[in-house]
N, C-alpha and C positions, 0 to 999 in steps of 0.2 A: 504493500500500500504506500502510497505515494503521496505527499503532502507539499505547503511550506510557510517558512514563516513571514508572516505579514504586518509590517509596523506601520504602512499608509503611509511611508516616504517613497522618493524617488526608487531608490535603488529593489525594493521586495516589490513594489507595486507592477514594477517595468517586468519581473519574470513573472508573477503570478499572472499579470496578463498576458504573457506571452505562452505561459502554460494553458491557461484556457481558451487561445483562438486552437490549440491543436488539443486538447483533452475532449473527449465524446461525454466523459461524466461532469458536473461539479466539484471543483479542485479541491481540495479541505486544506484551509488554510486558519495559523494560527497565532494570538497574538496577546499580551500580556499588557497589564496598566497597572496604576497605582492611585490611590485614593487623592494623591498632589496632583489636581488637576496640571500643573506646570509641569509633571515628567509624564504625562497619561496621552498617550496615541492611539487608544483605542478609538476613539471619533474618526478618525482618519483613518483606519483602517478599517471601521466599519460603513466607512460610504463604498471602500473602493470594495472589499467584499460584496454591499449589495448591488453595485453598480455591474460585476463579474459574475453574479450568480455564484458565490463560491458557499462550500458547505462550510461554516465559518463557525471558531470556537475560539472565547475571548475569557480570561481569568484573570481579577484582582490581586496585585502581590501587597500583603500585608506586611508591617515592618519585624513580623517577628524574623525575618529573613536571616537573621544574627544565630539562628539556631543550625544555619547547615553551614557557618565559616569553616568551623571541622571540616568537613565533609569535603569541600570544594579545596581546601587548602591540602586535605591527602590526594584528593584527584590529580591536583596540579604535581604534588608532587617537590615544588619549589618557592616561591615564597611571589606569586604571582598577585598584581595589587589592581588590578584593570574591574572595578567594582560592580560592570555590566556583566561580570562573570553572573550575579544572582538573574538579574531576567533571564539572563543566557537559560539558564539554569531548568528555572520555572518555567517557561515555553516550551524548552527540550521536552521536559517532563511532561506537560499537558498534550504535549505532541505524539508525543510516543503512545498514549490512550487508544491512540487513533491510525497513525501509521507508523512503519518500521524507517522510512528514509524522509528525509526533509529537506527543499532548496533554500536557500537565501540569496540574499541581496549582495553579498561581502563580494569585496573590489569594488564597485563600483566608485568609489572616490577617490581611491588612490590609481584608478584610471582614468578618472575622467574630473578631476580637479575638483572635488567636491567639501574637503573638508574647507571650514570656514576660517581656521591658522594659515591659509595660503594667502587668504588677502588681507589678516590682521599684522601678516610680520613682510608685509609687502613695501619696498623703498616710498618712504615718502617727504616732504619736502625739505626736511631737515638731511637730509644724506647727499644735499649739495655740497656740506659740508666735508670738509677732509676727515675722515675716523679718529686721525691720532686725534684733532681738536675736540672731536665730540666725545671722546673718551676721557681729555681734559676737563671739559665741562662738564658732561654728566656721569661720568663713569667713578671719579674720587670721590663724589657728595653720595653716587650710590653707595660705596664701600664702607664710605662712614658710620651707614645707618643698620641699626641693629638686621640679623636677618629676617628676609622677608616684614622688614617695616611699610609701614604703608607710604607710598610712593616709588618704592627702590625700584622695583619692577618697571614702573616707567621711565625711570634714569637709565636702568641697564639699555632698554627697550633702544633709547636715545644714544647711548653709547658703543652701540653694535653695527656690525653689519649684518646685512638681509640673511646670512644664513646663521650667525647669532642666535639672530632676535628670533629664526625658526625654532631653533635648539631651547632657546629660553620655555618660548612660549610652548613647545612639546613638553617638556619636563617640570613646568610651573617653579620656573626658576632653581631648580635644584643643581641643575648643569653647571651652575657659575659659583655656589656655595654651600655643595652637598659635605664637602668636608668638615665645615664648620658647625654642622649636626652632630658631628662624631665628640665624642671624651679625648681628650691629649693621647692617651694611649692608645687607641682603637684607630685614629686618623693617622697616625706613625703607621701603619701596616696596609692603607691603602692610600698613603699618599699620591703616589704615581698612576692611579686609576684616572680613566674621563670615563661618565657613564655613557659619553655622547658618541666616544673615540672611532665607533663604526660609522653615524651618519659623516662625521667630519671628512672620513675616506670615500664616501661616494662624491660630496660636495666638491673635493678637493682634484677627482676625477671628471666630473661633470663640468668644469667651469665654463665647458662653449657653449653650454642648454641654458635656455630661458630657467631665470628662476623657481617659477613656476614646475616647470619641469623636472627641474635635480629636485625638489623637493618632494614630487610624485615619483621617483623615481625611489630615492632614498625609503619612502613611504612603504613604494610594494617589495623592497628588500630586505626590510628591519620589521618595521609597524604590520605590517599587514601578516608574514607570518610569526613571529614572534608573539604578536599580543591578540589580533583578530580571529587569526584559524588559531591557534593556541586556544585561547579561550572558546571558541563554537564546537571546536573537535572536545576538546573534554569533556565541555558540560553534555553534549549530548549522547559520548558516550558513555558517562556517569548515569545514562538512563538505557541503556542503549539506543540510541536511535542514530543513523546513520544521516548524517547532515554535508549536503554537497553545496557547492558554490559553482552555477556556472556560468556564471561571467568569470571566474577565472579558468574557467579551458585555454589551454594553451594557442589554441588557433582564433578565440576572441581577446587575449589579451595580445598576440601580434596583432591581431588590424587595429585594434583599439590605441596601440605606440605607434601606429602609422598616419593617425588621426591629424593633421593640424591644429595646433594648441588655440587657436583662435576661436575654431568650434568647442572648445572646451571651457577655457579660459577668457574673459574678456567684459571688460565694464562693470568690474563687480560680482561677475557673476558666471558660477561653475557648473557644471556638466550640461551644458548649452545644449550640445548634441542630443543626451541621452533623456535628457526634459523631454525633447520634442518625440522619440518615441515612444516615452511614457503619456504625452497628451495627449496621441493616438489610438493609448489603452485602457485609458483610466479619467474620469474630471480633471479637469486644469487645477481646480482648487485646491486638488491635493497635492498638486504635483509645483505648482508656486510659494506653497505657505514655507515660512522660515526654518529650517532645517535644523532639526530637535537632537538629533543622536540616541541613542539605544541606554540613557544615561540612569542613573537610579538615584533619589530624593535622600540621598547620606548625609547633606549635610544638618537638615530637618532632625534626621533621624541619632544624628551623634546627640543632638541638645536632650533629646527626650525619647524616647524607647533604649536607643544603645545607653545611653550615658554611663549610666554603672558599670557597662562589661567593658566599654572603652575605656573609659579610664583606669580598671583595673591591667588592660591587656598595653595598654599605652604607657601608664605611671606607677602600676603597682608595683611587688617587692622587686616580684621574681624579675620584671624586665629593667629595673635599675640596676640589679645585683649581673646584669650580664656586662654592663660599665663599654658598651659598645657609642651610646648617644649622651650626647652633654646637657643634662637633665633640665639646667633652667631655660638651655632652647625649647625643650620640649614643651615644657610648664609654659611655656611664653605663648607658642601655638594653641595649644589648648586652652587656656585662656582667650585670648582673641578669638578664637572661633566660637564659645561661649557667651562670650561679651557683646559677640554679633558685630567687631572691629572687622574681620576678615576673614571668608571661607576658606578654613584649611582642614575642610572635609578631606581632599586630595591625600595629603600628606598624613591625615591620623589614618586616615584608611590602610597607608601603605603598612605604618606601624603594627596595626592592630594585626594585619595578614602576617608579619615581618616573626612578629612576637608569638603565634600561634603555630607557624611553622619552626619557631625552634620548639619549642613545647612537644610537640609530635612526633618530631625527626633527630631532634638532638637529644631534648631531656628524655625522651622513653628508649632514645638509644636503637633509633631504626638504622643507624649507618653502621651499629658494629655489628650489623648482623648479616 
């Protein structure tokens, strides 16, 4: 039985309908929301389902989600922090009820210029400027300022260049002062690390491509399998269910790198091409509104449902006593994202994953075995 999953963006809408001009049945398609109307896309995938005729099955994710971190944290395996692993997860699941395999939507952005960091870290009027000045002017007043203070992000932002300010904005600034996380002793032993060290080498390779370009290039070499099929292949096989992507067939992602970045790329505005065969298949309305991401309502959920287990899994004994992170960073983060000064749902998330995969793997002692 054959399915797939459907979030009412560009990328699921365009093969679910292209599934159904050739399917003789109603496609079953499936799709997951949450009570924060601001991460819930079930609306939008409930037009394009009726609009399809698809046999369509839709489930609420409630925030007790904190009870399968276990769970996803021994799938992975490794200490993986990309926190759409949970829908991932709950859709697999609700999917598999129904059929054994499922399609998605995945590539389509890192083919066809779709994420919205391509045109937030895109040159602009300030990079008339020479780098070294700009790193005079805003690059020293950022350094100054405690990490992740409010503002710094926009100084570095000002002090870089376009493939920087990529790197920045990919890692929520940690690229530029992930060391300064660490305790005196623990940053002595990964001094010499960049977490960025592989895009840098595609960048550094690509310099004759449009920017645009090395940064989708870079995308479908690192991000795409690294974090994207990483996380859809496990959580669906944590249910079984066998989850294919085909927009990345080999024979559509060549024509798709043969494309003209113009139909891609341009005025703002990303996967130009592949809009226009999704408005073919589906309402326009679905296919123009602001592009949401597969993202889950964490930061909500650290202030009130998580709060006890994060802060226990973030500041408690056992993860001080590993003397890896420099504690009153921490405390400083946690704080501000409490206080409601700055979302650094991002970065407790990585922790809380960070601190439960030693738990599992180191303290019960799965490597000496």
């Amino acid at each position: 039985p054959l399915g797939a999953y459907l979030s009412g963006g560009v990328d699921s809408s365009t093969v679910v309908g292209l599934m159904s001009r050739v399917s003789s049945v109603p496609v079953k398609t499936f799709t997951i929301g949450f009570e924060d109307q601001g991460f819930d896309e079930m609306p939008y995938a409930r037009k394009v389902a009726e609009f399809l005729g698809t046999d369509h099955q839709e489930e609420v994710v409630k925030p007790n989600a904190a009870g399968i971190i276990e769970d996803l944290v021994r799938q992975f395996d490794e200490p993986f922090a990309d926190s759409s692993a949970i829908p991932t997860y709950y859709v697999s699941k609700m999917a598999r009820k129904y059929v054994t395999v499922a399609l998605s939507g995945d590539g389509g952005d890192e083919l066809f210029c779709g994420y919205a960091r391509y045109f937030k870290t895109q040159s602009g009027p300030w990079d008339v400027l020479p780098l070294g000045l700009r790193r005079l002017m805003f690059g020293l007043p950022a350094k100054m300022l405690p990490i992740g203070a409010f503002g710094q992000a926009s100084l570095e932002s000002l002090a870089s260049s376009e493939d920087e300010r990529y790197l920045q904005h990919l890692t929520c600034g940690v690229a530029s002062w992930h060391h300064s996380l660490f305790s005196t002793d623990f940053s002595a032993t990964v001094k010499t690390t960049d977490p960025v060290g592989c895009f840098r080498q595609v960048f550094q390779g690509t310099k004759d491509f449009h920017p645009a370009r090395r940064k989708m290039i870079a995308d479908s070499e690192f991000y795409l399998p690294a974090d994207i099929m990483t996380k859809v292949d496990r959580m669906s096989m944590l249910v079984s269910l066998e989850a294919r992507a085909p927009m990345l067939d080999h024979v559509f992602v060549e024509a798709a790198a043969r494309v003209p970045l113009r139909y891609s790329f341009a005025n703002g505005e990303g996967k130009i091409i592949l809009k226009k065969l999704a408005r073919s298949l589906v309402p326009s309305e679905v296919i123009d509104r602001k592009k949401q991401g597969f993202a889950v309502p964490i930061s909500g959920w650290f202030k009130n449902e998580w709060n006890e287990k994060a802060h226990e899994l973030v500041l408690g004994q056992r993860a001080r006593e590993r003397g890896i992170f420099e504690r009153r960073t921490i405390e400083r983060l946690w704080q501000e994202h409490h206080r409601g000064r700055r979302d650094q749902s991002h970065l407790l998330w990585c922790l809380m994953i960070l601190e439960t995969w030693h738990r599992l793997f180191v303290d019960e002692g799965a490597f000496a075995e």
